[in-house]
C-alpha positions as a printed NumPy array, in Angstrom:
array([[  0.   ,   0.   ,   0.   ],
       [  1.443,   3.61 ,  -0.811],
       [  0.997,   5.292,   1.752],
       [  2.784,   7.684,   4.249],
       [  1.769,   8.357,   7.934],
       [  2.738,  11.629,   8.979],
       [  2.823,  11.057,  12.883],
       [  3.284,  13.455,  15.983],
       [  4.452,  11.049,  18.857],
       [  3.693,  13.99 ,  21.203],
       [  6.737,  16.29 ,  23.659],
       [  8.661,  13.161,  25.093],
       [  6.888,  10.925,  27.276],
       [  5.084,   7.298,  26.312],
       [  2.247,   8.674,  28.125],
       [  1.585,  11.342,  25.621],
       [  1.568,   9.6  ,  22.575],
       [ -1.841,   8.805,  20.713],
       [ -3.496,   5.676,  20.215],
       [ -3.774,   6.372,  16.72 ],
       [ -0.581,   7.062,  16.589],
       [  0.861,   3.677,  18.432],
       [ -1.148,   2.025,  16.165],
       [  0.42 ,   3.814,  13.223],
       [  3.242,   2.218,  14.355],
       [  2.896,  -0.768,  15.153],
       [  1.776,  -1.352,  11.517],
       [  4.292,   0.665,   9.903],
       [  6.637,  -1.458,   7.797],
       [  9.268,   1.316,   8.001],
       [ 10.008,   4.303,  10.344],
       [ 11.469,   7.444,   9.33 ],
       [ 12.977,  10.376,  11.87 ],
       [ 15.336,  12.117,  13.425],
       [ 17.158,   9.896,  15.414],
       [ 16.707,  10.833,  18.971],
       [ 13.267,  10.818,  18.925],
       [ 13.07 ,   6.67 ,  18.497],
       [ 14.061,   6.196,  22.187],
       [ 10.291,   6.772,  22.405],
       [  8.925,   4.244,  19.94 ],
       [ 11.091,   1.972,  19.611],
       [  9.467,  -0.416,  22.135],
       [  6.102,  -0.349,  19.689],
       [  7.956,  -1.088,  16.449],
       [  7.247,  -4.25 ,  15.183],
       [  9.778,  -7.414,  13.742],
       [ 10.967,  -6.281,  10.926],
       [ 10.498,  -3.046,  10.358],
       [ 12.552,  -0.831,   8.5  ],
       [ 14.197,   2.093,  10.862],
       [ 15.829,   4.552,   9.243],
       [ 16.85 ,   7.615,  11.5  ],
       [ 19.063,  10.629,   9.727],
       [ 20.404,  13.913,  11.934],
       [ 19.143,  17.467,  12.871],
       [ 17.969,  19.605,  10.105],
       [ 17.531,  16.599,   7.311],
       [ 13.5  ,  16.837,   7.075],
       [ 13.967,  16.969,   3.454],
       [ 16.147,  13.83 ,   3.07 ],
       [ 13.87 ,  12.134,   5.696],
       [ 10.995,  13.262,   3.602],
       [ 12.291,  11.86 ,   0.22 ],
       [ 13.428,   8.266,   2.074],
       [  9.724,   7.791,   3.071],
       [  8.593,   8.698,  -0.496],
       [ 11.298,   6.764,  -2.442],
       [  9.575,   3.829,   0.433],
       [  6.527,   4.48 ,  -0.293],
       [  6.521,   4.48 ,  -3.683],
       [  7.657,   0.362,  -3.769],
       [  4.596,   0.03 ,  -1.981],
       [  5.794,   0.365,   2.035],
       [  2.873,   1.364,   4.881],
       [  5.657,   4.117,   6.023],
       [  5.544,   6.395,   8.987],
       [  7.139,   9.608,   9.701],
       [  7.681,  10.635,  13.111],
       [  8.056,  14.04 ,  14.811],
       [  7.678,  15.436,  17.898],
       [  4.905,  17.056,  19.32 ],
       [  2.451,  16.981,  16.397],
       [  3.542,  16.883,  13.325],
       [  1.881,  19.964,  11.725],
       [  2.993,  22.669,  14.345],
       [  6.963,  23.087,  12.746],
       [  6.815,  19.532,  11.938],
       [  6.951,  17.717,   9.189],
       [  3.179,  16.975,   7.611],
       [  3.955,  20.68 ,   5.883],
       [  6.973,  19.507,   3.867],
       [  5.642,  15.648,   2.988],
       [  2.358,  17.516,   1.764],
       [  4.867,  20.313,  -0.317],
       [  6.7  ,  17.308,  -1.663],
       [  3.848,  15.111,  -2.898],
       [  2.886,  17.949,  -4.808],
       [  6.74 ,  18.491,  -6.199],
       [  6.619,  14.906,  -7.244],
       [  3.474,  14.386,  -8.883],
       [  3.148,  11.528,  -6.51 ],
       [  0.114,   8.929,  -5.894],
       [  0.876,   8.122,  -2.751],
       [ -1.654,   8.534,  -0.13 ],
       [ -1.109,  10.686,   3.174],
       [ -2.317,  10.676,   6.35 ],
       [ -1.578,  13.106,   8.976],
       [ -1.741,  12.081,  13.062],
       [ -1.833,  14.864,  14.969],
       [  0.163,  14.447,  18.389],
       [  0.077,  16.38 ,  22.019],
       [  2.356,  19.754,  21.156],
       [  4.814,  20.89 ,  22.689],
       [  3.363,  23.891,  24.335],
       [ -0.167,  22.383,  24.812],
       [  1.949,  19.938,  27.524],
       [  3.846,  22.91 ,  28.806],
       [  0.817,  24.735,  29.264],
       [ -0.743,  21.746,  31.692],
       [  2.594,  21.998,  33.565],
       [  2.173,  25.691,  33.803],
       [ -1.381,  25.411,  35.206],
       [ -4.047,  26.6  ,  32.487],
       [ -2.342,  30.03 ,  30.592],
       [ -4.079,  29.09 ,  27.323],
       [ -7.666,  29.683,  28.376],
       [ -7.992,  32.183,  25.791],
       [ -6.851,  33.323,  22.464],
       [ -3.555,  31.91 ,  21.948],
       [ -1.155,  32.259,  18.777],
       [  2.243,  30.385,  18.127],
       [  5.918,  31.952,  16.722],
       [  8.812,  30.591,  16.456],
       [ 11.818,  32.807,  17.003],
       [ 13.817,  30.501,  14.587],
       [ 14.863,  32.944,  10.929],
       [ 16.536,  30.206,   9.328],
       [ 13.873,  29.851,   6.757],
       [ 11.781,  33.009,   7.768],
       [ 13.45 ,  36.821,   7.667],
       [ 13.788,  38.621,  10.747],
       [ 11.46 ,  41.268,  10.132],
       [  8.406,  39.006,   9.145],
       [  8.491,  37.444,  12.719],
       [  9.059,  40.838,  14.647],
       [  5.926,  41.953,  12.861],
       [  4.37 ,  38.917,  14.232],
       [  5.697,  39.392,  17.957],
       [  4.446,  42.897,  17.782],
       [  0.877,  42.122,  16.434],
       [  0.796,  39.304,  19.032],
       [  1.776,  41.792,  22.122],
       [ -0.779,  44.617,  20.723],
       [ -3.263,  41.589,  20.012],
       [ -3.289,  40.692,  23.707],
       [ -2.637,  37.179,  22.659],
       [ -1.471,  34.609,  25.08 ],
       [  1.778,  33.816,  23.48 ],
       [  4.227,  31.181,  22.987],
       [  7.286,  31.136,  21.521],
       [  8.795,  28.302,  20.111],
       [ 12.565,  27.718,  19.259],
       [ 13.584,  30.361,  21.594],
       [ 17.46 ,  30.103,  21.341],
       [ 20.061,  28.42 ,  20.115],
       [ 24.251,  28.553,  19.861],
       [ 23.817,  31.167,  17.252],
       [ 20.259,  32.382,  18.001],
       [ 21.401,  34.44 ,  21.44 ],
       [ 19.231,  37.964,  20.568],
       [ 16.056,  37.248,  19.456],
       [ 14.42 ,  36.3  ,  22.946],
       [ 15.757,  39.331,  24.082],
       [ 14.148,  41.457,  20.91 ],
       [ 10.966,  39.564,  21.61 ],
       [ 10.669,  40.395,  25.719],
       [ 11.602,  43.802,  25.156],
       [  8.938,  44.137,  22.208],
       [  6.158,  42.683,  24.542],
       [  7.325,  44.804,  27.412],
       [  6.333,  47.595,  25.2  ],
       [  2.775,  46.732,  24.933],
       [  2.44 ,  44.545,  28.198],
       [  2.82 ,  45.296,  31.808],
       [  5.594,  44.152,  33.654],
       [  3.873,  42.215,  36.097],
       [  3.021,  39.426,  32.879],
       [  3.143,  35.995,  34.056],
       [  5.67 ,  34.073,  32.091],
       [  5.964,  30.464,  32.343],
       [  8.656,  28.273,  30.773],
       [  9.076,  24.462,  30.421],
       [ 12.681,  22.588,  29.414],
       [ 12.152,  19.402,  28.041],
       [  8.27 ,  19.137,  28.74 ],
       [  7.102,  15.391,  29.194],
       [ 10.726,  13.843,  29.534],
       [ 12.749,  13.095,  32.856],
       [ 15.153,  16.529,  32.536],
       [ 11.733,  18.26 ,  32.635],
       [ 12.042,  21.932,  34.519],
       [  8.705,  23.908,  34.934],
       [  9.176,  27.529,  36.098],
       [  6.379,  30.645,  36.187],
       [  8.172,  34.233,  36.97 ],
       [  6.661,  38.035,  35.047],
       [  7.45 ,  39.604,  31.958],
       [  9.904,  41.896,  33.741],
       [ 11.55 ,  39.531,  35.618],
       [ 12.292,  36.807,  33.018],
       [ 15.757,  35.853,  32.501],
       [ 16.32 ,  34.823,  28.721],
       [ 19.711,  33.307,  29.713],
       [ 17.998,  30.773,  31.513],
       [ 16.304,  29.37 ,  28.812],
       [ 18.236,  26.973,  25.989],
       [ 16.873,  25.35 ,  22.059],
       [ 14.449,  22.965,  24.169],
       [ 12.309,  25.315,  25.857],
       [  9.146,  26.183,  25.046],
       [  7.591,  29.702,  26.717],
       [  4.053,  31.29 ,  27.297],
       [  3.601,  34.644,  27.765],
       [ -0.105,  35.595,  29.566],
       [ -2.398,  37.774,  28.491],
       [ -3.427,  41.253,  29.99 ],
       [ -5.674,  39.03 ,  32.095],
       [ -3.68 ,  36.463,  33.176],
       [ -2.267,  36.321,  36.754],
       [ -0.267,  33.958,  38.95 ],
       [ -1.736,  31.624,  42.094],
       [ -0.444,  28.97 ,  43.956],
       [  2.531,  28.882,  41.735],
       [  0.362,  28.358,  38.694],
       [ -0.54 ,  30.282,  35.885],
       [ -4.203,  31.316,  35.338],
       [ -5.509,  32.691,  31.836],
       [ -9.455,  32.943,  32.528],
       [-11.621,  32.631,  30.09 ],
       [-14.557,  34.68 ,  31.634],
       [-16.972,  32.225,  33.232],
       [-16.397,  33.682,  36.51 ],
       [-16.97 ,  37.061,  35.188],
       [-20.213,  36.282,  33.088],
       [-21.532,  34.499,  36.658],
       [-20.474,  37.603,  38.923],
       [-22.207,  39.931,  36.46 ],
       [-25.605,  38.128,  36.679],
       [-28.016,  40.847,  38.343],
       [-25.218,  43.662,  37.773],
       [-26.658,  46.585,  35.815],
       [-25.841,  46.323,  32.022],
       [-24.046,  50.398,  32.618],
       [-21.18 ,  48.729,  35.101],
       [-20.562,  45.326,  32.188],
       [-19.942,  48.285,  29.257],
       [-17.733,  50.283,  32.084],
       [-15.605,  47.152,  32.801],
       [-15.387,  46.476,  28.651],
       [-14.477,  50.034,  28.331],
       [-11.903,  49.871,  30.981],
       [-10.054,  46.863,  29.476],
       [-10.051,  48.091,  25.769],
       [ -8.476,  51.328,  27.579],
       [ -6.164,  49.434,  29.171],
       [ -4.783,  47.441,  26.547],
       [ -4.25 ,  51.103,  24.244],
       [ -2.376,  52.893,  26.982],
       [  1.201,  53.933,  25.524],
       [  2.831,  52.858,  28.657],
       [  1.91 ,  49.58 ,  30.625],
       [  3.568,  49.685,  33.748],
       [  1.497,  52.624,  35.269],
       [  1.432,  52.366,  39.5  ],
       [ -1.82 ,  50.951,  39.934],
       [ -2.881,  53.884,  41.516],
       [ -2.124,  56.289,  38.996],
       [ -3.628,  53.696,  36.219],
       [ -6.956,  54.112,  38.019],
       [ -7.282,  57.565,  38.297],
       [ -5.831,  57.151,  34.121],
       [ -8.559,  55.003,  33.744],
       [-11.142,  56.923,  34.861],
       [ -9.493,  59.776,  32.855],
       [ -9.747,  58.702,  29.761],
       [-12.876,  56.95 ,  30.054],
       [-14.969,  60.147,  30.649],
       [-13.233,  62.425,  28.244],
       [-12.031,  59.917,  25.361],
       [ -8.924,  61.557,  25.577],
       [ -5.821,  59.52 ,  25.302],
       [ -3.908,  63.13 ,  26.122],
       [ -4.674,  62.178,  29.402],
       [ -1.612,  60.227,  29.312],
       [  0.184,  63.1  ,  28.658],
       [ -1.058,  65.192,  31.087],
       [ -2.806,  63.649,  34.198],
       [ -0.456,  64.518,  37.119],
       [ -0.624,  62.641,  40.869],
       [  1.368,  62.408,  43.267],
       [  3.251,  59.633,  44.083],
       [  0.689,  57.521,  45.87 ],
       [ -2.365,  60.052,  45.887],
       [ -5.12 ,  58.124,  45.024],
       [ -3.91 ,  55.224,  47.549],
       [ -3.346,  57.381,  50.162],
       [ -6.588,  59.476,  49.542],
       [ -8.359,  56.225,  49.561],
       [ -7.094,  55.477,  53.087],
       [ -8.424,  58.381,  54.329],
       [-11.967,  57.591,  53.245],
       [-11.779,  53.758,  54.753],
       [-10.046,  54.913,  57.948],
       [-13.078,  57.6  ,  58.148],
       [-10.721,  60.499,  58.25 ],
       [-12.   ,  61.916,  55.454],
       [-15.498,  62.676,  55.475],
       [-16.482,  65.529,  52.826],
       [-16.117,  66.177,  49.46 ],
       [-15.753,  69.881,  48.73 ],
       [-16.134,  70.908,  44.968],
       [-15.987,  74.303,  43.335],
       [-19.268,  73.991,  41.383],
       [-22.235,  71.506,  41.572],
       [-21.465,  70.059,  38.163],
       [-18.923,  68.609,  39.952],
       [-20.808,  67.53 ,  43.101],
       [-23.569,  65.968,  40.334],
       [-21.235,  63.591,  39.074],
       [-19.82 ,  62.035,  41.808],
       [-21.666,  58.911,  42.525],
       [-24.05 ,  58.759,  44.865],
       [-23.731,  55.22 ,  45.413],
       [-20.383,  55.402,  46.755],
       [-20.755,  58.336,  49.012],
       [-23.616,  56.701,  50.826],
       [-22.054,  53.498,  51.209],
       [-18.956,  55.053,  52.481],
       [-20.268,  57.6  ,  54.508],
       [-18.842,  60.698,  52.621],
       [-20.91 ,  64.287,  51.844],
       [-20.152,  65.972,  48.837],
       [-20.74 ,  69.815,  48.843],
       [-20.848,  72.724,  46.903],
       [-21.319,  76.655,  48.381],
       [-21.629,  78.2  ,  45.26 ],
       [-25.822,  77.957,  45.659],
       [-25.214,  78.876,  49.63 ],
       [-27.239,  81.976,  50.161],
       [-25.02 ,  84.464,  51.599],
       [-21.927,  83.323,  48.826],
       [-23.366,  86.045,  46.436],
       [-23.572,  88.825,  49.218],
       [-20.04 ,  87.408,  50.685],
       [-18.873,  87.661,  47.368],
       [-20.213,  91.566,  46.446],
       [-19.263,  92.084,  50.095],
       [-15.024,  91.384,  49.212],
       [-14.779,  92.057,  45.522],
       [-14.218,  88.381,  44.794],
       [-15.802,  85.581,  42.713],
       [-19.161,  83.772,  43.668],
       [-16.55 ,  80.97 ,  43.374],
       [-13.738,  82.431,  45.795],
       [-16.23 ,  82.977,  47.986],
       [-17.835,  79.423,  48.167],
       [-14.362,  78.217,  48.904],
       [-13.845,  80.603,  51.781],
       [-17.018,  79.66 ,  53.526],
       [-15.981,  75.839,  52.738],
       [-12.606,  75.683,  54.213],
       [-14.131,  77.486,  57.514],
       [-16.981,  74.698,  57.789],
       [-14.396,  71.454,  56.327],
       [-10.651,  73.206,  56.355],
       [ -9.464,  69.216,  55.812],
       [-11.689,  67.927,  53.31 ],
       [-10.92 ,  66.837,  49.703],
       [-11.349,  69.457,  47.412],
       [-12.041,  69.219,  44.014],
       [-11.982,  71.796,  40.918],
       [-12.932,  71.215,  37.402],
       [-14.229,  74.736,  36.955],
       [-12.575,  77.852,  38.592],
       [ -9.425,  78.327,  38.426],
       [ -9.937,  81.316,  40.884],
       [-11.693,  79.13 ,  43.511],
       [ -8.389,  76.694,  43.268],
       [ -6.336,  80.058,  43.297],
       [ -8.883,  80.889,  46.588],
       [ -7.726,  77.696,  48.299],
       [ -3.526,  77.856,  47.537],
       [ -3.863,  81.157,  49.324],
       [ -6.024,  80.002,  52.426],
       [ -3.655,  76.947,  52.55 ],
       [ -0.849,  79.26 ,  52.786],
       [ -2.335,  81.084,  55.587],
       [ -2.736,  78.098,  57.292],
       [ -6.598,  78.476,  57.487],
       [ -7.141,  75.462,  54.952],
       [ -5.326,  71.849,  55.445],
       [ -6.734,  69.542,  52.979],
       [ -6.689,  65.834,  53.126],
       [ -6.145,  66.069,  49.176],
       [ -6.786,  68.468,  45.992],
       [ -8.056,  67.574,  42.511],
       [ -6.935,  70.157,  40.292],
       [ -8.447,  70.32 ,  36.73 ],
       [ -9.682,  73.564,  35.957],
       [-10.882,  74.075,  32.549],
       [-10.173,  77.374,  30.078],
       [ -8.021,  79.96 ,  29.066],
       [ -7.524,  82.467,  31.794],
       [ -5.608,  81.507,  35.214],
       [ -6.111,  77.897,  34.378],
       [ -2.798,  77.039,  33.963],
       [ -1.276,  79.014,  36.67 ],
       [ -3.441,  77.575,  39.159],
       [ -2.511,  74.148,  38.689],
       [  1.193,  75.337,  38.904],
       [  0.124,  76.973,  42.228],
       [ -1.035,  73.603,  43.962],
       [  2.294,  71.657,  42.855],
       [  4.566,  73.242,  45.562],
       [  2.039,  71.457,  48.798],
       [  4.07 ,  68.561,  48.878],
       [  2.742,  67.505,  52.471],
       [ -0.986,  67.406,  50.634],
       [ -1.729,  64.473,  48.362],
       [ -2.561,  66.316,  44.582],
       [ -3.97 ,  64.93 ,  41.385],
       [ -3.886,  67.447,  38.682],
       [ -4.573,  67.488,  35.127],
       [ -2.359,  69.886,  33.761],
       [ -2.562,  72.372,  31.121],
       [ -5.581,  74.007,  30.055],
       [ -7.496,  70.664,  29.663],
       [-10.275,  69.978,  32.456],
       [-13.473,  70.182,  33.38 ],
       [-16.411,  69.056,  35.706],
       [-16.576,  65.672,  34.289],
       [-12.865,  65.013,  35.353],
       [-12.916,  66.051,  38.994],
       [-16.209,  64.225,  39.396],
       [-14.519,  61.119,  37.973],
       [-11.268,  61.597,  39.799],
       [-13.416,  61.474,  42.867],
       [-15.35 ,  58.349,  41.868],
       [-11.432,  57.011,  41.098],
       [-10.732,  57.68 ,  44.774],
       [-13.796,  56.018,  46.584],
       [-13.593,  52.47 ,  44.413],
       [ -9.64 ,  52.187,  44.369],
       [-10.142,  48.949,  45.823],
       [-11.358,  47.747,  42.621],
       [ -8.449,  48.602,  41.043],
       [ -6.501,  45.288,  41.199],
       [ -9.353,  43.553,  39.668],
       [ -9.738,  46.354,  36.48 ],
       [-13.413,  46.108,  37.688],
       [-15.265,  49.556,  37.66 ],
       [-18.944,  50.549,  38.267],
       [-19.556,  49.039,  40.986],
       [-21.478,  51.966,  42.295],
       [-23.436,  52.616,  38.98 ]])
């Protein structure tokens, strides 16, 4: 019978290898591969089969044997590891029947890959969209498999990379973690198997960041997480949403869009190893304006939102002071009930118009003055008047205002920027600040809302107070 019997016999161990593809062999009057791979089959090979095993990097000669074989009429079987049309052979037999013109008959046995038994090692990182590359450019250029590493690291695809290194092949991993480290936060789990499946086997799980290329060798196989992939028990977790479908159920369809708008922010943010309190105030940023600037020019202090956070759950701060009620309109009232906060605005107090006739000042100047004598150590937050923030610097000067934190974003032409430059120099008080002439009601309201729900930061899971 002509026929060929293109067979993956799996990563390395007995245990992985097919029925179908024992079978294969068993019946196979001859058996073509690369030599060190017949320490696995050798036990299933029947009397009197043919063996013929030929070096590294002779597919094609291996490839012609069992056609030249085949041709006289032999049942013959190629082997290769993991399965045989993943960088395998099945491509090139199927290339060369066609070259030849041939009538013999092939059949292709797929086998347990390589990274599909890394990946069970590893714990589950392929529970989502998953794509393959090898880093290997002896018979594709350079350039067409950086495109590829780049479209798989903007793709949020969990990743793995085959043929990672070799003797001559020292650079590429290193092109490829520094082009995902682009487009990926640092905090990436990575997991890498050596020899998957066969007794030299070494399983290790470490980040994007702190991956060491130099420990890795020709027989390791890596897989890089997506942005939703995370680490536990040692293991490597790429969920495929069940858990998030099931904790949505009753949730109001406004906080599911929030969380999709969150991610798809997320994963277009220039930079990708934010603090994670910065990234949520970002976040929020860009959300409500649709403003990717907001990379540019949203300004916090180290730690701000964190620290402001504290505040709230320790119950030191209590109040919310903002310069206009656009502002106090759009901060949730959700969260302030449930953590016991009052947001307030003077500008509609009645004696802020007469105060403010009364000192030559604006309505909101005046609503601040009145504010800080009521709440001098409340959050305040501007996305207004510039003279109101102006109003406070001053007052905090005096040392008649203390606040627990300031919000800064001001919007317009007049004072704006100068205002915001006026806040920067309170190191003592936690700021955030969106610089520049950019601002506006929207933002400080949001900023706030950033504040009051950092703790579902970690979990990239807004709304919660929708």
């Amino acid at each position: 019978m002509k026929k060929i019997i293109i067979a993956g016999i799996g990563p390395g161990s007995k245990e992985d290898i097919t029925p179908a593809v024992l079978e294969a062999v068993r019946e196979a009057d001859v058996v073509v591969g690369y030599k060190y791979y017949f320490q696995f089959i050798d036990m299933y090979v029947k009397a009197g089969c043919e063996c013929i095993d030929t070096g590294m990097k002779k597919e094609r000669e291996r490839a012609e044997q069992a056609f030249l074989l085949a041709e006289q009429g032999k049942t013959v079987v190629v082997i290769s590891s993991g399965d045989a049309g993943l960088y395998g052979m099945a491509p090139l037999v199927y290339e060369m029947k066609r070259e030849r013109g041939s009538d013999v008959e092939i059949e292709a046995l797929p086998g347990i890959s390589a990274f599909q038994k890394a990946a069970s090692l590893l714990g589950a990182p392929i529970g989502h969209d998953t794509c393959l590359i090898s880093l290997s450019d002896l018979m594709t250029p350079w350039e067409v498999i950086e495109r590829r590493i780049k479209a798989a690291a903007v793709g949020d695809f969990v990743t793995a990379a085959y043929n990672p290194k070799s003797h001559g092949r020292y650079w590429q991993l290193y092109r490829l973690q520094e082009l995902f480290l682009q487009e990926r936060a640092a905090e990436t789990p990575v997991g890498y198997v050596r020899q998957a499946g066969r007794e030299e086997q070494e399983v290790k799980v470490t980040t994007l960041g702190a991956f060491d290329p130099e420990d890795v060798d020709m027989f390791t196989v890596i897989l890089i997480g997506n942005s939703q992939s995370y680490i536990a028990d040692g293991k490597m977790i790429t969920p495929r949403g069940y858990y998030r479908e099931e904790a949505n159920e009753g949730n109001k369809i406004g906080q599911n869009i929030m969380i999709e708008s969150f991610r798809t922010i997320a994963g277009e943010l220039r930079k990708k190893d934010y603090p994670l309190d910065h990234q949520w105030a970002l976040l929020h940023a860009i959300h409500t304006t649709a403003d990717f600037d907001m990379e540019n020019i949203l300004y916090t202090d180290p730690g701000a939102v964190e620290t402001l956070y504290n505040k709230v759950k320790d119950g030191s701060l209590k109040t919310i002071v903002t310069d206009v009620t656009m502002v106090t309109s759009g901060i949730r009232k959700g969260a302030l009930q449930r953590l016991g906060i009052e947001a307030k605005c003077y500008l509609s107090d009645s004696s802020v118009a007469e105060f403010a006739s009364a000192n030559n000042i604006t309505r909101t100047q005046a609503g601040i003055r009145l504010a800080v004598e009521e709440h001098p150590d409340a959050l305040f937050a501007f996305g207004n008047a510039p003279t109101a923030l102006m109003e406070l610097c001053d007052l905090i000067r005096k040392g008649k205002a203390h606040p627990a934190g300031i919000i800064a974003a001001p919007v317009g032409f007049v004072h704006v920027k100068e205002s915001k430059h006026m806040v920067k120099p309170f190191k003592d008080i936690p700021k955030i600040i969106v610089e520049g002439r950019k601002g506006g009601s929207n933002l400080a309201a949001t900023l706030c809302n950033a504040i009051m729900t950092f703790d579902d930061a970690a979990q990239l899971k807004p709304g919660r107070d929708l």
